[in-house]
C-alpha positions in Angstrom: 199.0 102.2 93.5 198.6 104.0 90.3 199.2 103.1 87.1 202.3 105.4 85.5 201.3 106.9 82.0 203.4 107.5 79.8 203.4 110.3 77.2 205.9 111.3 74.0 206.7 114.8 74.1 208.6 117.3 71.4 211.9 117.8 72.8 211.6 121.3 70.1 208.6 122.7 71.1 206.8 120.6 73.9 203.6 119.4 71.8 202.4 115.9 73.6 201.1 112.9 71.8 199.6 109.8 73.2 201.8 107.8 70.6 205.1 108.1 68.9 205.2 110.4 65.7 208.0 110.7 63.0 207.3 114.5 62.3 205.6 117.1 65.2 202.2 118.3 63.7 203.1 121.5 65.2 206.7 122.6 64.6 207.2 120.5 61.5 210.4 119.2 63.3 211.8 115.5 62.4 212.4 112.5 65.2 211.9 115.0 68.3 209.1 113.1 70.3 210.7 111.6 73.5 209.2 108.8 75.7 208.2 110.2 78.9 206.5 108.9 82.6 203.5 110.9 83.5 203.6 112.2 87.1 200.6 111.3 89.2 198.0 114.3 89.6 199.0 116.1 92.3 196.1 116.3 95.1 194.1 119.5 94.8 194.8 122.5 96.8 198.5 120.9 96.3 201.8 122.2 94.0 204.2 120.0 95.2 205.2 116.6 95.3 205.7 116.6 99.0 203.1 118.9 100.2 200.2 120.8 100.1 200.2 124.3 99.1 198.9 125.4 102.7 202.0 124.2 104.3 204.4 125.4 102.6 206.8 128.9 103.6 204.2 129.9 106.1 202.2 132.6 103.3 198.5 133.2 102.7 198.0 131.6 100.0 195.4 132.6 97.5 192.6 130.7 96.5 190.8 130.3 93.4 187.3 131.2 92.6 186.0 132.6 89.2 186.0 136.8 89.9 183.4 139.3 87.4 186.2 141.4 85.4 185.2 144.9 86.7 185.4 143.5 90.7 189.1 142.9 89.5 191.5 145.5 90.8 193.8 146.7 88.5 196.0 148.3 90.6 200.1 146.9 90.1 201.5 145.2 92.8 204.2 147.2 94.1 208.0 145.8 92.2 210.9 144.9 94.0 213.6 147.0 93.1 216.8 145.0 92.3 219.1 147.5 93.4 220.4 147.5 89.8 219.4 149.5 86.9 220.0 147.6 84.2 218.1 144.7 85.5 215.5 147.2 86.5 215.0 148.4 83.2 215.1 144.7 81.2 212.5 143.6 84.0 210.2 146.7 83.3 210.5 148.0 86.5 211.4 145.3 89.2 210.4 142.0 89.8 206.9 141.1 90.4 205.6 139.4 93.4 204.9 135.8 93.1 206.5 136.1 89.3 208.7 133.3 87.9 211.8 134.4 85.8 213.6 132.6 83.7 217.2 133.7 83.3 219.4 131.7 80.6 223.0 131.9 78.6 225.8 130.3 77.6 228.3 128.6 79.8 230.8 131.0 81.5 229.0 133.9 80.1 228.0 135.0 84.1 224.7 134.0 84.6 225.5 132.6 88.2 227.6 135.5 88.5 225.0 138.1 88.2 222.7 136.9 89.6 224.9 136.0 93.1 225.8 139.3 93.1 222.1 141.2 92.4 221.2 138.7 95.6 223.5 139.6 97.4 222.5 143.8 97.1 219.2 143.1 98.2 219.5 144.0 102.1 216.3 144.1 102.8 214.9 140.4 101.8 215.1 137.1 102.8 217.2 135.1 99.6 217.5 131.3 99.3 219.8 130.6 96.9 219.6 127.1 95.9 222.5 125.7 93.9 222.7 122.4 92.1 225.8 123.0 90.6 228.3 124.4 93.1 229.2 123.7 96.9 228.9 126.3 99.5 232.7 127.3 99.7 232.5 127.8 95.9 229.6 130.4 96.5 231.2 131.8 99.5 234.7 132.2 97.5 232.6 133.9 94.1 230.7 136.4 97.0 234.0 137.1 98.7 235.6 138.3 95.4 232.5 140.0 93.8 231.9 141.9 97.4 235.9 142.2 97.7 236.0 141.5 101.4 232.9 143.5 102.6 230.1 142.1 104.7 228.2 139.6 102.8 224.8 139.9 104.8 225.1 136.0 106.1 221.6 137.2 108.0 219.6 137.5 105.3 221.3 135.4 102.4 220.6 131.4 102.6 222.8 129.2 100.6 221.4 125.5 99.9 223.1 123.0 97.8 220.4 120.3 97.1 219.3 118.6 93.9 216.5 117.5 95.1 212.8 119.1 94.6 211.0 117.7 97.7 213.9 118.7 100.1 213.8 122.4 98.4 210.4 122.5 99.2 211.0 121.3 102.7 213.7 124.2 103.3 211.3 127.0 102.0 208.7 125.8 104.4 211.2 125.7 107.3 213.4 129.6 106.0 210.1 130.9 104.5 212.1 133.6 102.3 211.2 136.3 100.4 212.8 135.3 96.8 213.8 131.8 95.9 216.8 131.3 93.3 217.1 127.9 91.2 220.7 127.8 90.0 220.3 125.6 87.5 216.7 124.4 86.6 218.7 121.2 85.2 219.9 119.9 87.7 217.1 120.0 90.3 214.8 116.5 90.3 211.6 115.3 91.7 211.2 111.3 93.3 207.6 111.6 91.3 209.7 110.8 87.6 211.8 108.5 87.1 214.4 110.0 85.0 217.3 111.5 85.3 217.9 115.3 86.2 218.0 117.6 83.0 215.1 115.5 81.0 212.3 116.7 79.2 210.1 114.8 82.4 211.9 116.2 85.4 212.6 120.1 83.8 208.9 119.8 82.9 207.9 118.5 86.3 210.1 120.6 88.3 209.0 123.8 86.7 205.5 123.4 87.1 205.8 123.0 90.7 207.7 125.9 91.1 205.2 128.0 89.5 202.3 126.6 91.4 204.1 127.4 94.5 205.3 131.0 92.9 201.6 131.7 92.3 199.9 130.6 95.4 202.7 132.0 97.7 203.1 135.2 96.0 206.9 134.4 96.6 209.6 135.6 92.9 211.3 132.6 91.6 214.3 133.0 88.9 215.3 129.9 87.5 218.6 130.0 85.8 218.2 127.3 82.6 221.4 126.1 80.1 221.6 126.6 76.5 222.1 124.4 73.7 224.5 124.5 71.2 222.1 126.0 68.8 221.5 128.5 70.9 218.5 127.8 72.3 217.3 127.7 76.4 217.5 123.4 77.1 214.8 121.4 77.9 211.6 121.4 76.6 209.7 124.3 75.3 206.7 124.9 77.7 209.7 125.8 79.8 209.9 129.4 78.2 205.7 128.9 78.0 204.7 128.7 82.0 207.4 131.4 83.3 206.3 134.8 83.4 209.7 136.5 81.5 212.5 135.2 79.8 215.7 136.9 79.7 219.0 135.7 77.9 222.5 137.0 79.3 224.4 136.6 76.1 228.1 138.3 74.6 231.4 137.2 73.1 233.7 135.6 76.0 236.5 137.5 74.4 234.8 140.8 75.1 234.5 142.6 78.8 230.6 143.4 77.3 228.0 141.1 78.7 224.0 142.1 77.2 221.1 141.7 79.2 218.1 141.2 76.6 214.5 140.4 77.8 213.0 137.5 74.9 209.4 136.9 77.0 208.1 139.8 79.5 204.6 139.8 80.6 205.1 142.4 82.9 207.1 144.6 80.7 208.6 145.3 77.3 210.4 142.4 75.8 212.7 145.5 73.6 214.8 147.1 76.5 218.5 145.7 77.3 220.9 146.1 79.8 224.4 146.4 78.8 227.6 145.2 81.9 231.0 145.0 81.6 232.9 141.9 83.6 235.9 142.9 85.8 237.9 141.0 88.0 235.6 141.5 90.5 231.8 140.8 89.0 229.8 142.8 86.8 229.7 146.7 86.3 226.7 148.5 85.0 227.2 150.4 81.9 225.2 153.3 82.1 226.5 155.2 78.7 227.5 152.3 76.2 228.5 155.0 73.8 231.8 156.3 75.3 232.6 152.4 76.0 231.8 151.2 72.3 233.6 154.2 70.3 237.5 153.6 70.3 239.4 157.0 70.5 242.1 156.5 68.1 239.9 155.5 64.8 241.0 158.9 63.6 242.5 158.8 60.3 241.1 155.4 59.7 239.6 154.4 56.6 236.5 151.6 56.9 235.0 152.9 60.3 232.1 155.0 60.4 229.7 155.8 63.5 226.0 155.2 63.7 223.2 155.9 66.1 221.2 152.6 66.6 218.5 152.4 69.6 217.5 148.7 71.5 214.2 149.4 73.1 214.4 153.3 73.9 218.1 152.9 74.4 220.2 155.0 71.9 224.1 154.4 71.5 226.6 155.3 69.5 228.1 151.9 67.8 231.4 152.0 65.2 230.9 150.1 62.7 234.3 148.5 60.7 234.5 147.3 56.9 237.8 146.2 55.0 237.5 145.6 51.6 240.2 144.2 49.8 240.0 142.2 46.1 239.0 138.5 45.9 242.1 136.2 46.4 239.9 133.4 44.8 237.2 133.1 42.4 234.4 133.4 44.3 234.5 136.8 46.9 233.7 136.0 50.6 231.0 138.0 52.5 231.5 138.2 55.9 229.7 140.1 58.8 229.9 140.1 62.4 227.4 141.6 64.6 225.3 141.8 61.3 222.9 140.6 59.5 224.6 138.8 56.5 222.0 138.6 54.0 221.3 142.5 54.8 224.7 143.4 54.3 224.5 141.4 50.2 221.6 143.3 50.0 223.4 146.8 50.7 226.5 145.7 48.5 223.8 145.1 45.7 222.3 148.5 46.1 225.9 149.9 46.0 226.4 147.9 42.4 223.1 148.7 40.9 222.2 152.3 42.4 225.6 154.0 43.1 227.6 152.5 40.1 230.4 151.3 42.6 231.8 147.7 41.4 232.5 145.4 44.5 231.8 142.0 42.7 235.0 140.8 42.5 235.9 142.0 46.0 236.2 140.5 49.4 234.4 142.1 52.2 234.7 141.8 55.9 232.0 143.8 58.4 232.3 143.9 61.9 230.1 145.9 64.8 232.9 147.0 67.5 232.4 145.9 70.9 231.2 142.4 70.0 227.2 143.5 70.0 224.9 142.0 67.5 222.7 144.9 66.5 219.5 144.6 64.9 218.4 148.2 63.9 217.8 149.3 60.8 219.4 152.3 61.0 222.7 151.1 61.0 222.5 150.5 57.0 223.9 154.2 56.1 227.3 153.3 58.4 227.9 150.1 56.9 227.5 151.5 53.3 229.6 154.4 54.3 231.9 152.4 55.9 232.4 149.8 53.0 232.8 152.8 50.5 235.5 154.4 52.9 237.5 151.3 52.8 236.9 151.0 49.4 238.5 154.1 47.9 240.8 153.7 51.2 240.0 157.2 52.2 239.0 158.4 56.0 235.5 159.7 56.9 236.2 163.1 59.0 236.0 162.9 62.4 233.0 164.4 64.1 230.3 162.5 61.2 227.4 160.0 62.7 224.6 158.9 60.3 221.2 157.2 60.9 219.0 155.8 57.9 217.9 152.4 56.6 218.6 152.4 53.1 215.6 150.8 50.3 216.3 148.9 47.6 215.9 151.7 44.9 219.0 154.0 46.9 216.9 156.0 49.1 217.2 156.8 52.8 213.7 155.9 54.6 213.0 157.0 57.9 213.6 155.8 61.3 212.3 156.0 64.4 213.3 158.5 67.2 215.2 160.5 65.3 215.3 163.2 68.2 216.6 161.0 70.9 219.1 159.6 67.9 220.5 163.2 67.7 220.8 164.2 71.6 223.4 161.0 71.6 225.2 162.0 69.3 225.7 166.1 70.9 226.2 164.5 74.1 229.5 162.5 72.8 230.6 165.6 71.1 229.7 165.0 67.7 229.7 168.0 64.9 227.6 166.9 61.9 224.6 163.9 61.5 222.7 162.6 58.5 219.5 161.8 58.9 217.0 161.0 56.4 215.1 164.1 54.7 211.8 162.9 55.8 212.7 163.1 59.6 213.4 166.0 59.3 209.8 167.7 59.8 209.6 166.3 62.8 212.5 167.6 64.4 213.0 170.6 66.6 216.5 172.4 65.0 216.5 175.2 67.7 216.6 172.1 70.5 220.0 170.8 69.2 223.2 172.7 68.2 224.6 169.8 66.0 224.8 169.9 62.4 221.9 168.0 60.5 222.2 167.2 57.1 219.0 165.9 55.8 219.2 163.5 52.5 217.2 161.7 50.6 219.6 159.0 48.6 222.4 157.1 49.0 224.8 159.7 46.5 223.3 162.3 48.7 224.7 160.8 51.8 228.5 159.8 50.2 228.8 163.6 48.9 228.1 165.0 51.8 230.9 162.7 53.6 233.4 162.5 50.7 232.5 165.6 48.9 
């Protein structure tokens, strides 16, 4: 009998070390090397514990031999089509044969949910659905309520509650399915480490063998994986490494709005997102965010101007809020929701030193409607406008949008797509748009019948909304 090795591991970014080390040489991280067991090699030809790669789900599988580059086809494999847009579009496509997904979010934000009810669209293929977490009569009750009495497809869809990595293997071998789902990577465990489910060892382990048997079989995996309370995906970090794309399901639990954002894709962009809304009975696409995000009674409102952002080649129409209101205490408090904080200092200081308005001894309080964290630097011309609107408490007209990152000398700089920024906004039935002056040479005017009003500063921008 072999030996067992052992090996210490970064629990932060999965660098190995034949000894203990106070500081990882590679992430710079303190005290975050974990004693581990070494699994025994597994035989060659093999990718499981239990098993040899021939043996296992009844595929061909491939084999390995070194290949000359131009005798490589580069043809794509044809995608399976997930019967849902959104997850379509974050995927790049559809899901790749014999690709290994790694789906993660945090608790109770409907990450079983979705994807239980994208398996159970998919008529045409053969689903395990492994579940470590629930029993079977909890699955069946969730697919009752998100199918709402209609015909589940018991011929096709395979439920398996097992924790255990050789008897998962055992049941592809014997179902031989067509897409394997890991619900949650965990809480699944292999006999060849002796540790408990959920450890650097057995996640580490467990995800390997999954991939081996992903490649060689040519059969999709999606893992669905836990996150921390800092936010990141659990477990160790070659995790996110070995998997083929990495998508977080994240939102506010107080909002309906659930966001679909792709982190890793090797098959596809890692900028597209897909946006859902949770009912009572699972999770809706949202095809046009824009009429969801923008409320219909802001009229009259002070604080609340419109901007046009785009995630990946997605534009929407977003409200942004501000309420500013003087400093109860010495020191004013800075707040931002859905925003980058330090941005939004950096805007109030080009509002002190550039526009001549005085907002030091003032509190101020930004939030992004519909609980999304937006990214896009176009949205700096609504928050300024927005924070100058609640400011001299007076209502921006209705029928205004804007799109510009604002520089630290007061000017507008240009932003990307600034065609497709416009189209949403004529297609929501907006009148008037300011856009910075520069885009505007690269815009067709006859195309749109929307009012552009090019600038190319800040005081440009607040005349032309305050007069």
């Amino acid at each position: 009998m072999a030996k067992d090795k052992t090996a210490y591991v970064c629990e932060n970014c999965g660098q190995e070390s034949p000894k203990w080390i106070g500081k990882c040489p590679s992430c710079g991280q303190w005290n975050t090397f974990k004693e581990i067991k070494v699994a025994p090699a597994v035989r060659a030809g093999g990718f499981s514990p239990s098993g040899s790669a021939a043996s296992i789900a009844g595929h061909t599988l491939r084999t390995s031999r070194a290949m000359r580059l131009h005798d490589i086809s580069s043809h794509d494999e044809p995608r399976i089509d997930m019967h849902d847009a959104e997850l379509n579009r974050v995927l790049g496509g559809g899901l790749v044969p014999g690709s290994i997904i790694l789906l993660g979010g945090e608790p109770g934000i409907g990450k079983s949910t979705l994807s239980l009810q994208t398996m159970l669209g998919l008529t045409d293929k053969r689903i395990l659905y492994v579940s470590g977490e629930e029993s079977a009569h909890q699955l069946k009750m969730r697919a009752e309520r998100i199918n709402a009495g209609q015909d589940i497809q018991p011929d096709n869809f395979l439920v398996l509650c097992e924790n255990s990595l050789e008897q998962i293997f055992e049941h592809i071998k014997e179902e031989k399915p067509d897409l394997v789902v890991i619900d949650s990577i965990q809480t699944i465990a292999t006999d060849e480490v002796e540790s408990s489910p959920g450890s650097i060892a057995q996640v580490r382990e467990c995800a390997s063998a999954l991939l081996r048997f992903a490649k060689t079989s040519g059969v999709p995996v999606i893992l669905i994986g836990h996150i921390t309370k800092e936010g990141t995906l659990a477990g160790p970090k070659i995790l996110e490494h070995i998997v083929d794309t990495v998508i977080q399901f994240e939102g506010d639990q107080h909002y309906a709005y659930r966001i679909l954002r792709s982190i890793k894709n090797r098959f596809g962009s890692t900028s597209e997102l897909g946006i859902y809304e949770m009912q009572n009975n699972g999770l809706r696409q949202v095809s046009n965010p824009s009429e969801l995000l923008l409320t219909q009674d802001s009229e009259g409102l002070s604080g609340v101007a419109i901007s046009c952002a785009i995630e990946g080649v997605r534009p929407f129409l977003l409200e942004t809020q501000a309420l500013v209101s003087s400093a109860a205490y010495g020191t004013p408090q800075r707040s931002a929701t859905g925003f980058d904080q330090r941005r939004l200092n950096m805007l109030l200081a080009v509002l002190e030193k550039r526009v001549g308005f005085k907002l030091m001894q003032k509190d101020v309080f930004l939030n992004i409607a519909g609980g999304l964290r937006v990214t896009d630097m176009a949205m700096d011309l609504s928050v300024i406008a927005a924070i100058l609107s609640s400011n001299v408490d007076t209502p921006i007209e209705a029928g205004w949008c804007m799109a510009g990152e604002v520089g630290l000398s007061g000017e507008v700089r240009p932003v990307a797509r600034i065609e497709q920024r416009i189209a949403e906004a004529e297609k929501l039935g907006l009148q008037h748009i300011i856009i910075p002056r520069y885009n505007l040479s690269s815009v067709n005017r006859k195309k749109f019948n929307i009012e552009l009003h090019p600038v190319r500063k800040v005081e440009e921008a607040l005349r032309a909304l305050f007069g």
